[in-house]
N, C-alpha and C positions, 0 to 999 in steps of 0.2 A: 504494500500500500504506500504510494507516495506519500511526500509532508506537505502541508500549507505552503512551503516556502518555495518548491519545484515546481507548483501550481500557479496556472492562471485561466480564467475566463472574463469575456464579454457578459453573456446574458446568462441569467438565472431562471431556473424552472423549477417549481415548487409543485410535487404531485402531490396529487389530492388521492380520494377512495378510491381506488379500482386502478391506481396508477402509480407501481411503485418502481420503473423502471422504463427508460429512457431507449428506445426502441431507434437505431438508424445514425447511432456516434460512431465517428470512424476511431480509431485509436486511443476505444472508453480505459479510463483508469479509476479507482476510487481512490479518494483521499481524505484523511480524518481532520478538521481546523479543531484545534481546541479553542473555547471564548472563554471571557470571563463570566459567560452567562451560564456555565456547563458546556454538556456534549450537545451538537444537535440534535434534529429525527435521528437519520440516520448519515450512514458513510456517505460524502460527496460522489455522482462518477463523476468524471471528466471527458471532456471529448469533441470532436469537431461535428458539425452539424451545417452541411450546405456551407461550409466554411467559415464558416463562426466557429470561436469558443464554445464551447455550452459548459454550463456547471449545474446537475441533476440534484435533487433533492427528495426523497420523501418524507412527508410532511406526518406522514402518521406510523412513518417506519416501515418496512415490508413486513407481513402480517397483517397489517394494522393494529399493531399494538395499543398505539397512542390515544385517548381520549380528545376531540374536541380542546376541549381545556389543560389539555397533562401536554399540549404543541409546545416545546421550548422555541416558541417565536423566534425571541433575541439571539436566542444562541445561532437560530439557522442563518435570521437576515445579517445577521455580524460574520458566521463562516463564511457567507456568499459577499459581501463586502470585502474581510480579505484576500479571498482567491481575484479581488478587482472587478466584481461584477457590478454594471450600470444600470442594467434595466433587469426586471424580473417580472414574469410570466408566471402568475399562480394560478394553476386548474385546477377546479375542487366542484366534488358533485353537488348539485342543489336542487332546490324544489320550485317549480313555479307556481306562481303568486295570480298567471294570466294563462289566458284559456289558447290565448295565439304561439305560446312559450309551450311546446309543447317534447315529451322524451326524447332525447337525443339531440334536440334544439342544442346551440351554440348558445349565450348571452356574452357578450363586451359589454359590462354595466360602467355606467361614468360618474354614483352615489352608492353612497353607504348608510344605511343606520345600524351607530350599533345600540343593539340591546343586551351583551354582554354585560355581567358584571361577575370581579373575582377575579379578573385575566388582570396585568399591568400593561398597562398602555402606552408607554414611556422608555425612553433609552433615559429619560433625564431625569433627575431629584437627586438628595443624597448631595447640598450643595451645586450643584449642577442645575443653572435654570435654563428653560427654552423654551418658547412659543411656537408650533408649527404650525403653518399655512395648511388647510385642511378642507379648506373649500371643495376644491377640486379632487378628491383623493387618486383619482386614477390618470394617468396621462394621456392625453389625447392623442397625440402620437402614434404611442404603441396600441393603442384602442383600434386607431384606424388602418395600421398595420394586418391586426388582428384578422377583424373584417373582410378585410382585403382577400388575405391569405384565406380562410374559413371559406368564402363563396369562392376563389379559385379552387379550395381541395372538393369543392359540390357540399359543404356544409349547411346548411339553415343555420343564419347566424342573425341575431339582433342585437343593435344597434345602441350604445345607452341602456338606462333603466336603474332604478334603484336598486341596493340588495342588501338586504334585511338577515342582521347574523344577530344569532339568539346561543343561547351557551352551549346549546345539546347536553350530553347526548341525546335525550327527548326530543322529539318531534316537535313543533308548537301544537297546539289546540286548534281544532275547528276557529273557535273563536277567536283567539290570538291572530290566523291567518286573514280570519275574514277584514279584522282591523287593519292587518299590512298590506290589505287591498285596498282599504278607503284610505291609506296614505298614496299609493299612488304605485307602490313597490314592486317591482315584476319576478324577483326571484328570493328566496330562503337560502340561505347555509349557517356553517359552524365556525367557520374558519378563516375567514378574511379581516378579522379582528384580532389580535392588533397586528 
């Protein structure tokens, strides 16, 4: 297993449920980052993708070990910061909120609420202040990339939308969901927080 320090990537991929490996890396290697946050999910691989860096992650471990909430966030997005990663791609299964969102559908959402609590939300405190810009949480950019990419591979892909992250592992309730319909919200998950 190589070390942090022989490693580098461009872009980060963060697998979500059903997706704990990185399928199409030419010269994949795994590499362990230690943080000060603990260990990651799990081992980084590494490897070239259409020519890019890529640096893989899973987000609940292969098995799925990991709870919703037991995600060492920090630890992951600080591994994927040191191997030098810019942009990061996180795919995670979710539920819809809209009758046009339908199984298999794509979503690129461009809001968040979160309903979380329990999780830290923060690289900062402990001394350490910061204010983050939070408006927009997702970048437009790599959104419209996205898109792009999804109806080139023949995907059903939409556009924007909110996406309403609740603690799990519990489902929300009938009623819970019906309410994150009359906000306007078009998809459910666990895991885009923080």
């Amino acid at each position: 297993m190589a070390t942090e320090g022989e490693a580098r990537a461009e872009i980060g991929i963060i697998g979500g449920s059903g997706f704990y490996q990185m399928d199409g890396l030419t010269g994949a290697r795994r590499v362990h980052v230690p943080t000060p946050f603990g260990d990651p999910s799990s081992a980084i691989t590494l490897g070239v993708l259409h020519g890019r860096e890529v640096a893989f992650i899973s987000r609940h471990d292969e098995g799925h070990r990991l709870l919703p909430s037991e995600v060492p966030s920090h630890a992951n997005i600080y591994a994927l910061k040191q191997l030098g990663v810019r942009q990061v791609l996180a795919v995670s299964a979710v539920g819809s909120l809209r009758e046009e969102v339908a199984p298999l559908h794509a979503v690129v959402p461009d809001q968040i609420i979160d309903r979380t609590s329990g999780r830290s939300s923060t690289f900062f405190g402990g001394g350490m202040v910061a204010h983050v810009a939070f408006a927009d949480p997702y970048c437009p950019c790599l959104a419209s990339a996205l898109g792009e990419s999804a109806a080139a591979a023949g995907v059903t892909a939409h556009a924007g939308g909110s996406m309403v992250v609740i603690n799990g592992p519990a489902f929300s309730t009938r009623a819970e969901s019906q309410l994150y319909r009359s906000w306007g919200a078009s998809i459910i998950g666990m895991t885009a927080i923080p």
